[in-house]
VMD Tcl script that builds the backbone (N, CA, C; Angstrom):
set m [mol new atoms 267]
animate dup $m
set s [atomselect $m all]
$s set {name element resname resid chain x y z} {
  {N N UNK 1 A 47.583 99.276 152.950}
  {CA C UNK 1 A 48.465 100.327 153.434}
  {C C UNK 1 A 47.743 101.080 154.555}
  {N N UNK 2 A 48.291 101.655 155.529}
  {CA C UNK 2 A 48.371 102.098 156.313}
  {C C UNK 2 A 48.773 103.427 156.811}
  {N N UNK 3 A 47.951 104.465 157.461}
  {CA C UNK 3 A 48.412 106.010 157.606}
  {C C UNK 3 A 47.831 106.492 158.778}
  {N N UNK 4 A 48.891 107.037 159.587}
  {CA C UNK 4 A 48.060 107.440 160.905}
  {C C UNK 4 A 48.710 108.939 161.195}
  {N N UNK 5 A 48.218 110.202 160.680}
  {CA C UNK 5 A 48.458 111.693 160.889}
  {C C UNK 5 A 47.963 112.619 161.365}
  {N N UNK 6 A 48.451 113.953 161.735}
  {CA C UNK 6 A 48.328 114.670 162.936}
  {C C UNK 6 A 47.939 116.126 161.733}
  {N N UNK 7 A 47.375 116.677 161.295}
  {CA C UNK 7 A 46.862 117.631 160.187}
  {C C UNK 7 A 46.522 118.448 160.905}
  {N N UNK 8 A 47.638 119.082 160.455}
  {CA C UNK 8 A 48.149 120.883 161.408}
  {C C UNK 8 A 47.871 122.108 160.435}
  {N N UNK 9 A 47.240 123.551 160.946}
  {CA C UNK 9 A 46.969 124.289 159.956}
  {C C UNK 9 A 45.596 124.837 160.603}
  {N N UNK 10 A 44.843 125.376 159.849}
  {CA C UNK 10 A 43.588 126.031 160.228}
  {C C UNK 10 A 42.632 124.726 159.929}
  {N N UNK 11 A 42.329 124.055 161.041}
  {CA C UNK 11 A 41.532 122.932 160.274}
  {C C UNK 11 A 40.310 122.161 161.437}
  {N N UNK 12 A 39.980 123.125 162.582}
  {CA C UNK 12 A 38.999 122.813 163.082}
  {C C UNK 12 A 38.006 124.050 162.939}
  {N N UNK 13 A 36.938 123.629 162.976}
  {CA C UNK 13 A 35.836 124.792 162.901}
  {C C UNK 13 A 35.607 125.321 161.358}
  {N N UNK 14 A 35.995 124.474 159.995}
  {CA C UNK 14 A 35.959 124.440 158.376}
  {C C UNK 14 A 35.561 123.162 158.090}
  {N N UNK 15 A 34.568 122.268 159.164}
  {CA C UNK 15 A 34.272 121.151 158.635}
  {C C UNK 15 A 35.285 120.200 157.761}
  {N N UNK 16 A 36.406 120.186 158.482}
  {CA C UNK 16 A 37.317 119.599 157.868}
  {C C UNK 16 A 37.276 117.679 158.450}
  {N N UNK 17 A 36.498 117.556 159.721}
  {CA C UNK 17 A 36.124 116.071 159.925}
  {C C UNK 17 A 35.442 115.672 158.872}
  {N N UNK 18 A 34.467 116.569 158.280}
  {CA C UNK 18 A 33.655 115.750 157.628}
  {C C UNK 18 A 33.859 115.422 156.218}
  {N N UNK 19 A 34.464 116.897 155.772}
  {CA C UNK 19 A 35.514 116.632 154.468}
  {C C UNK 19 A 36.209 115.161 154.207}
  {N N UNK 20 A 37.129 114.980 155.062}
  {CA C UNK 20 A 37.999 113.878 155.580}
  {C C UNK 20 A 36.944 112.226 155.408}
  {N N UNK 21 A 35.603 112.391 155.982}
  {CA C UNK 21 A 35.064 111.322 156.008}
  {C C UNK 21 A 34.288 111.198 154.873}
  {N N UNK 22 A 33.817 112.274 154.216}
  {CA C UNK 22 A 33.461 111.869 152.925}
  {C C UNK 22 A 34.574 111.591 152.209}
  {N N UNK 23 A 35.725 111.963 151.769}
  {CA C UNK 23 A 36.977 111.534 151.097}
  {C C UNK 23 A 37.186 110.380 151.152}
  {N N UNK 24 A 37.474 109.720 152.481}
  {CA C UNK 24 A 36.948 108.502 152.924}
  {C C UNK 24 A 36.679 107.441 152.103}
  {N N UNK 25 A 35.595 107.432 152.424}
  {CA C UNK 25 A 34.456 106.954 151.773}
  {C C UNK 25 A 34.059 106.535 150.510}
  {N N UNK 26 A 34.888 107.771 149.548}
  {CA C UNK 26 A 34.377 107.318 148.179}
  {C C UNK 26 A 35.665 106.837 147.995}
  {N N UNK 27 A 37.176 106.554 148.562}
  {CA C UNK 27 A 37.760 105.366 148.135}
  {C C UNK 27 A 37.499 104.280 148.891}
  {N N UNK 28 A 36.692 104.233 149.668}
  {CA C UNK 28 A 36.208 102.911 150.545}
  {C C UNK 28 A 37.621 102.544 151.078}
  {N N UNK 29 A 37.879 103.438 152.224}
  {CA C UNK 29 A 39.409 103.705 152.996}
  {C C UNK 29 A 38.605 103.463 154.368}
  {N N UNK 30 A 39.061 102.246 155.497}
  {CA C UNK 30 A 38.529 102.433 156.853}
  {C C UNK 30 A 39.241 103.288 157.489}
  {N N UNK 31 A 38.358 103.302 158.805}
  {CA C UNK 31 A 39.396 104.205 159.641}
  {C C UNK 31 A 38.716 105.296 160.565}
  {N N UNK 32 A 39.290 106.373 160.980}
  {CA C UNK 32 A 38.699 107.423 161.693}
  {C C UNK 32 A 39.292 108.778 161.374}
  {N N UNK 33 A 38.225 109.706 162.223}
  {CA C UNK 33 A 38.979 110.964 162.145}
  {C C UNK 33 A 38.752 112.098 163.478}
  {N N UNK 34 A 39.273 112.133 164.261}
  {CA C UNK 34 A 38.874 113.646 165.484}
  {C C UNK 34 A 39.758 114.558 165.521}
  {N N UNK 35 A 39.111 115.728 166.226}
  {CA C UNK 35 A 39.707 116.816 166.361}
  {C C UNK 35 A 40.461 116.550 167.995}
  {N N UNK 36 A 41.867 117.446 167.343}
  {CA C UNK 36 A 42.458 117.066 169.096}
  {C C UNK 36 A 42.527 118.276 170.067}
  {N N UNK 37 A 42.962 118.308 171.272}
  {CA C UNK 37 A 42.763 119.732 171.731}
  {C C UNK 37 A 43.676 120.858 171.401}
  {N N UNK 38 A 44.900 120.313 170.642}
  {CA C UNK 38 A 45.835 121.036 170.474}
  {C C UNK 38 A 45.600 122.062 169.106}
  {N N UNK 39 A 44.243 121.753 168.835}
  {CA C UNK 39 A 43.834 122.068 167.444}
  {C C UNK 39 A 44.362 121.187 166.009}
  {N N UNK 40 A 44.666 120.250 166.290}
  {CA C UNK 40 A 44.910 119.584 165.206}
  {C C UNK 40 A 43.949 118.654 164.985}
  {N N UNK 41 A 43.886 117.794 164.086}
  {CA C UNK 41 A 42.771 117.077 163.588}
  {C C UNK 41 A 44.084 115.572 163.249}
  {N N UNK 42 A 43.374 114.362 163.954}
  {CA C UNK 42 A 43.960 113.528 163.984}
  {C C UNK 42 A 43.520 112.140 162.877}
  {N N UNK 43 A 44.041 111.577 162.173}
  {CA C UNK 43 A 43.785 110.339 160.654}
  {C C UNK 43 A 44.399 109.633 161.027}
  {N N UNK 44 A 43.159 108.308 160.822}
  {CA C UNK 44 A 44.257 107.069 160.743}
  {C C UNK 44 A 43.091 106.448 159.624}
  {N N UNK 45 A 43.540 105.664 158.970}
  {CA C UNK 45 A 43.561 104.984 157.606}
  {C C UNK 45 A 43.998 103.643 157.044}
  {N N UNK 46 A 43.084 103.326 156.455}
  {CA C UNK 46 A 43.768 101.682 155.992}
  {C C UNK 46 A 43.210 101.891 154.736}
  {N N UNK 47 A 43.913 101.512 153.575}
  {CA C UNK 47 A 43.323 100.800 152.332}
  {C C UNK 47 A 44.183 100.463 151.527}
  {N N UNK 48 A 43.838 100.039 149.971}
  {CA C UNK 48 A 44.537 100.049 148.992}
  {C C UNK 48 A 45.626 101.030 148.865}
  {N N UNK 49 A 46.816 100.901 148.222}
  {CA C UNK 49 A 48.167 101.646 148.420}
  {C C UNK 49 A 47.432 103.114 147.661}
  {N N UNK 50 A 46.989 102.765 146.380}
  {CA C UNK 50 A 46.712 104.102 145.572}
  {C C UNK 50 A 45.780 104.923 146.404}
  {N N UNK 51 A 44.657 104.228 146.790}
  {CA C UNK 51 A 43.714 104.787 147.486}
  {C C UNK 51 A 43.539 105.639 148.901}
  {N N UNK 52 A 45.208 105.245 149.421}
  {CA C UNK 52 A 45.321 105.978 150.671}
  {C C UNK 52 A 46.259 107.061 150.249}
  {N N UNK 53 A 46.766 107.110 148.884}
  {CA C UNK 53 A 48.192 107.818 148.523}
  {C C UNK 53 A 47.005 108.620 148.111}
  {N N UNK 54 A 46.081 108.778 147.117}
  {CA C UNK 54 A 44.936 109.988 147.242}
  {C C UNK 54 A 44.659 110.338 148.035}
  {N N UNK 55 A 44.103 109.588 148.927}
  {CA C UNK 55 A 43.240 110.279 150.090}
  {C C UNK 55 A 44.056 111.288 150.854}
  {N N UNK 56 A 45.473 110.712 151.241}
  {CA C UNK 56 A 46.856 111.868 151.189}
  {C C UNK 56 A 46.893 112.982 151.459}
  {N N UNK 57 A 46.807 113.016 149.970}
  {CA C UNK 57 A 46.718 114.215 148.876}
  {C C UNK 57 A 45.729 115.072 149.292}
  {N N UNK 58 A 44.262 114.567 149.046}
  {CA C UNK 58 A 43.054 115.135 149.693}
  {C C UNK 58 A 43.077 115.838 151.064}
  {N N UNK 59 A 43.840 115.256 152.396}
  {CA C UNK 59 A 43.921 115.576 153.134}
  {C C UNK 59 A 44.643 116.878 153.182}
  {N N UNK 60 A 46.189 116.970 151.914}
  {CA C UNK 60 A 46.791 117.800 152.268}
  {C C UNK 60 A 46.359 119.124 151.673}
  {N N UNK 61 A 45.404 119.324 150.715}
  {CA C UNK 61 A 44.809 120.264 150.850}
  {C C UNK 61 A 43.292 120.803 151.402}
  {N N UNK 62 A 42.563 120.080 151.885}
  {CA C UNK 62 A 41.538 120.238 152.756}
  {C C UNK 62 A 40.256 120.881 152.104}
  {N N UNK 63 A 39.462 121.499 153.044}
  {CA C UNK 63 A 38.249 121.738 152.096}
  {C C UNK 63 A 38.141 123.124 151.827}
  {N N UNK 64 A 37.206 123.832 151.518}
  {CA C UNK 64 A 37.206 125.740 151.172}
  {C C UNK 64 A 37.831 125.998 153.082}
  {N N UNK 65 A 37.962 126.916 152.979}
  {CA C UNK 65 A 37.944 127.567 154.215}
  {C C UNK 65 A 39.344 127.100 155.381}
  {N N UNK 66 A 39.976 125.895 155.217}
  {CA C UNK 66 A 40.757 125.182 156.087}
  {C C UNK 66 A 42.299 125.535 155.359}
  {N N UNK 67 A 43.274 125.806 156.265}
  {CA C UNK 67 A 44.563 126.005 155.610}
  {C C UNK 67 A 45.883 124.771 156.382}
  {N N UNK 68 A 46.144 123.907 155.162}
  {CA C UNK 68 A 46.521 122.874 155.921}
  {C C UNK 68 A 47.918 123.273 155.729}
  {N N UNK 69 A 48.603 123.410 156.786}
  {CA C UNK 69 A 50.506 123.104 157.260}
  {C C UNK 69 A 51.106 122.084 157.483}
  {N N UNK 70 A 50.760 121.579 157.559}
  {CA C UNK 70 A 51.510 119.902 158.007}
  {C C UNK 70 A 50.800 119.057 157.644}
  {N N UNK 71 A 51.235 117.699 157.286}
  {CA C UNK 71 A 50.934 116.425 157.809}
  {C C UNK 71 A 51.804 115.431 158.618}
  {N N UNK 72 A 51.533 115.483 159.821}
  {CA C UNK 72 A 52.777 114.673 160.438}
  {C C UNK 72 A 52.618 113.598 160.828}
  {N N UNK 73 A 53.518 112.889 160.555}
  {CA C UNK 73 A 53.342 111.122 160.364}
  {C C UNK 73 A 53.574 110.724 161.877}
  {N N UNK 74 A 52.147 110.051 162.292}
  {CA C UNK 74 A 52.525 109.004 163.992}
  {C C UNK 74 A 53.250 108.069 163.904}
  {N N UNK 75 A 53.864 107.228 165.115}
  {CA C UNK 75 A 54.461 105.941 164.685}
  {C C UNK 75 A 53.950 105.402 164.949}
  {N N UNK 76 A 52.561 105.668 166.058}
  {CA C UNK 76 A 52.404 104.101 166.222}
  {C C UNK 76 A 51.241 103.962 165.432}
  {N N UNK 77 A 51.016 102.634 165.505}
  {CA C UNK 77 A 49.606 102.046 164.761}
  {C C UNK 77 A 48.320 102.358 165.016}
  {N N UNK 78 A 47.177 102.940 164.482}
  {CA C UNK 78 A 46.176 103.263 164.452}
  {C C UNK 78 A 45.558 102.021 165.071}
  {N N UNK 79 A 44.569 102.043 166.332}
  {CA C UNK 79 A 43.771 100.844 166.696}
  {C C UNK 79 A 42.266 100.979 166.322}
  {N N UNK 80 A 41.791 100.219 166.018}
  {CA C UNK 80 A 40.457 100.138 166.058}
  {C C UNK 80 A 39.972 101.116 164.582}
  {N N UNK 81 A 40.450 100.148 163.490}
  {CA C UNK 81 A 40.449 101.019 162.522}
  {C C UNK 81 A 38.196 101.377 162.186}
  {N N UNK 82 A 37.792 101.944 162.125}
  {CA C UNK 82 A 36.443 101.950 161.460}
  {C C UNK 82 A 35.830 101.555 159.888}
  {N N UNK 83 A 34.837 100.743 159.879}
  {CA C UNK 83 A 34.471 100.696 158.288}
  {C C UNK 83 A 32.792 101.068 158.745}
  {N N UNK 84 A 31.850 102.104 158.131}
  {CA C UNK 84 A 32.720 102.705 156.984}
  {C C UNK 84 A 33.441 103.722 158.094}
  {N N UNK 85 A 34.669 104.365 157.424}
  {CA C UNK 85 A 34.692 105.327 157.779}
  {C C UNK 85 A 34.055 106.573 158.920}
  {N N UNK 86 A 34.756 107.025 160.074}
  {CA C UNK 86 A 33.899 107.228 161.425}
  {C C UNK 86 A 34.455 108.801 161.612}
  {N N UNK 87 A 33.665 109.489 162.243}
  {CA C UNK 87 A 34.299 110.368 162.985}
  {C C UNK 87 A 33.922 110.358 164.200}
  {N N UNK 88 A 35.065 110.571 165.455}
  {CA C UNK 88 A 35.075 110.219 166.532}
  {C C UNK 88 A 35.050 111.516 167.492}
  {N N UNK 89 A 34.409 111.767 168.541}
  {CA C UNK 89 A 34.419 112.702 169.235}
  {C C UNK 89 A 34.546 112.539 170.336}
}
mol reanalyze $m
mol bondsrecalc $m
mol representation Tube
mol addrep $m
């Protein structure tokens, strides 16, 4: 499965990339994660169905300090997925 989102909310400058890439990680989910200029923080994702439907979840509430509003779904396809898990700058 497959997830590529736009995570809107208070969520740059709360270590929320790195949150994201450890989350990652311990479902062994490829993929990436950056901050965009619009202040949003951008996911894309590949794994097992359950494992990305957590990671989700994880995303949609974020780490201490970050207040997440959205998750908004891209259409197009995530390229160049990362293993492990990357954050991109």
């Amino acid at each position: 499965m497959r997830m590529h989102v736009i995570v809107r909310g208070r969520v740059q400058g709360v270590g929320f990339r790195w949150f994201v890439r450890e989350a990652a990680r311990r479902r062994n989910v490829a993929g990436w994660v950056r901050n965009l200029p619009d202040g949003g923080v951008e996911v894309a994702a590949e794994g097992m169905d359950r494992d990305i439907e957590s990671f989700r979840s994880q995303l949609a509430t974020g780490p201490d300090g970050a207040r997440v509003e959205a998750l908004e779904d891209v259409s197009q396809d995530p390229a160049d997925l990362a293993r492990p898990f990357a954050i991109i700058r």
